[in-house]
C-alpha positions in Angstrom: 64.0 87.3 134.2 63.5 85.3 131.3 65.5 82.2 130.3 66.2 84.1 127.2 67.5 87.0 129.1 69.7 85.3 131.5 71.0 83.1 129.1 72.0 87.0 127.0 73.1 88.2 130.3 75.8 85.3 131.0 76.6 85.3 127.2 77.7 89.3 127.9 79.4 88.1 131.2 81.2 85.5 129.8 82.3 87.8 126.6 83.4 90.0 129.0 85.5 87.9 131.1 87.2 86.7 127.2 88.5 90.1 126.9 90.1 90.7 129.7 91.8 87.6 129.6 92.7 88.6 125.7 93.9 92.1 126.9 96.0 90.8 129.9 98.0 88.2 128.0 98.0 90.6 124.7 99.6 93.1 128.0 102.0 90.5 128.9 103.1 90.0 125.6 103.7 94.0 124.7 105.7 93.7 128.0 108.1 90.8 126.0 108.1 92.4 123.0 109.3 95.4 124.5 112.0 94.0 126.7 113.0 91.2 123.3 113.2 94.6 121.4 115.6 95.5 123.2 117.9 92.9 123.6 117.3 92.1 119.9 119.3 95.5 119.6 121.8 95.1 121.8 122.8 92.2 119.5 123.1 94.5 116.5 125.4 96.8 118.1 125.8 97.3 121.8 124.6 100.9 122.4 121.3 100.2 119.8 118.2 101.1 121.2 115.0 99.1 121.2 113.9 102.6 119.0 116.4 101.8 116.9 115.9 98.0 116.4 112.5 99.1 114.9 114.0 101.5 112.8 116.8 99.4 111.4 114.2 96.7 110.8 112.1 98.7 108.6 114.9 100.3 106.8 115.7 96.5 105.6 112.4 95.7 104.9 111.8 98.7 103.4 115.3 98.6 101.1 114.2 94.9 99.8 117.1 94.7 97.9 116.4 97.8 96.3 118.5 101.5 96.7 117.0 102.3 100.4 113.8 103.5 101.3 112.9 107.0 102.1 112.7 108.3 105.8 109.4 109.9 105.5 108.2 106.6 104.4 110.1 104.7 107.4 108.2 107.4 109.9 104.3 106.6 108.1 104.7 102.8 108.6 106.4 102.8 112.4 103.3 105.6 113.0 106.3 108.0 114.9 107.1 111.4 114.0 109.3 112.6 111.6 111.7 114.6 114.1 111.8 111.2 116.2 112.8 109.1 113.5 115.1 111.5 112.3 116.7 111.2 115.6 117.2 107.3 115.3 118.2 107.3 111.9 121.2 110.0 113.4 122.0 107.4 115.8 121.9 104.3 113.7 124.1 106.6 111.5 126.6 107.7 114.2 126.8 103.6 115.0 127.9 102.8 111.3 124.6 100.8 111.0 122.7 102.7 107.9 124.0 105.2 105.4 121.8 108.0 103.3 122.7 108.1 99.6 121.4 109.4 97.0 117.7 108.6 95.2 118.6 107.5 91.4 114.6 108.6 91.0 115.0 112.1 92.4 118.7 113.6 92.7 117.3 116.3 95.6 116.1 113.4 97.7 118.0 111.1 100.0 117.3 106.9 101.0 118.5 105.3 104.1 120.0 101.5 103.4 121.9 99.4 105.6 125.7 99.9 105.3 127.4 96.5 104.9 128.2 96.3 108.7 125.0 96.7 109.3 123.4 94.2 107.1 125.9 92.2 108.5 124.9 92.3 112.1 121.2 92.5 111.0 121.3 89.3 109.6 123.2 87.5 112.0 120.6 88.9 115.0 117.5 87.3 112.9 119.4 84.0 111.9 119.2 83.7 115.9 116.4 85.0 116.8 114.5 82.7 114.1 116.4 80.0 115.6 114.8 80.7 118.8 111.6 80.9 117.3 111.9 77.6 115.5 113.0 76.4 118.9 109.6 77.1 120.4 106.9 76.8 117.8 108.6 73.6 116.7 106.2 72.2 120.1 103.3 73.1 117.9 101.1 71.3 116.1 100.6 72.5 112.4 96.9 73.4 113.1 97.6 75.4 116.1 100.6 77.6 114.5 98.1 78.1 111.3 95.4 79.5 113.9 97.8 81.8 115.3 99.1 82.7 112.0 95.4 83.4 110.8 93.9 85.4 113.7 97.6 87.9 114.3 97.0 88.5 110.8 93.3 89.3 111.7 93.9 91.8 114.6 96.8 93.3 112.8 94.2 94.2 110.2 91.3 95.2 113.3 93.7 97.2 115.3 94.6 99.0 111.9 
């Protein structure tokens, strides 16, 4: 074997080993997120589930101050199915957390917004959890939390 060719072959080895480390602590944190999803809920209203803390989520981010956002278009973002997030949204409604109401754009057509409850306890659950946040990546250095910032970003865009 070549110089050339072992130095390739250690280069694949070591490539190698780099993803598996990626994919175990990219596992670990899917575990977190998960289980944080969860609890994240459990804030908003006791019998949310982590299903539903998605949902909610994107139904604010998707309102942005504007008359609601559509359900079809909460189902395309979150990648689920249109009878699953139908189910949520029934929950969420059941739980006081959103409301339908009518489009001003298209009278046949209904938009899903927070209720004012639901806003309420929204709000208060990310006011904490960016607390806890802060809390943590406060320990950074600027460079560091910039890196991180740039390469999420970048295998948000790969892994879509």
């Amino acid at each position: 074997m070549s110089p050339t060719e072992s130095a390739a072959g250690l280069q694949v080895e070591r490539s190698e080993e780099l993803v598996a480390a990626i994919e175990q602590e990219l596992s670990a944190l899917f575990r977190r997120s998960r289980s944080a999803s969860l609890r994240l809920a459990r804030r908003v209203h006791p019998d949310m589930d982590a299903a539903g803390y998605a949902l909610i989520s994107q139904i604010e981010l998707g309102t942005g101050g504007g008359a609601g956002v559509r359900a079809s278009d909460v189902a395309q973002v979150l990648g689920l199915d249109k009878s699953t997030v139908s189910r949520g949204i029934t929950q969420l409604e059941n739980l006081g957390l959103i409301e339908r109401v009518g489009d001003p754009d298209d009278g046949r057509a209904r938009l899903l917004r927070l209720t004012t409850t639901g806003a309420e306890r929204f709000e208060a659950m990310r006011t904490q959890r960016q607390t806890e946040f802060r809390a943590i990546l406060d320990r950074w250095n600027p460079t560091d939390l910039a890196d991180l910032g740039r390469l999420l970003n970048r295998l948000n865009a790969d892994l879509g």
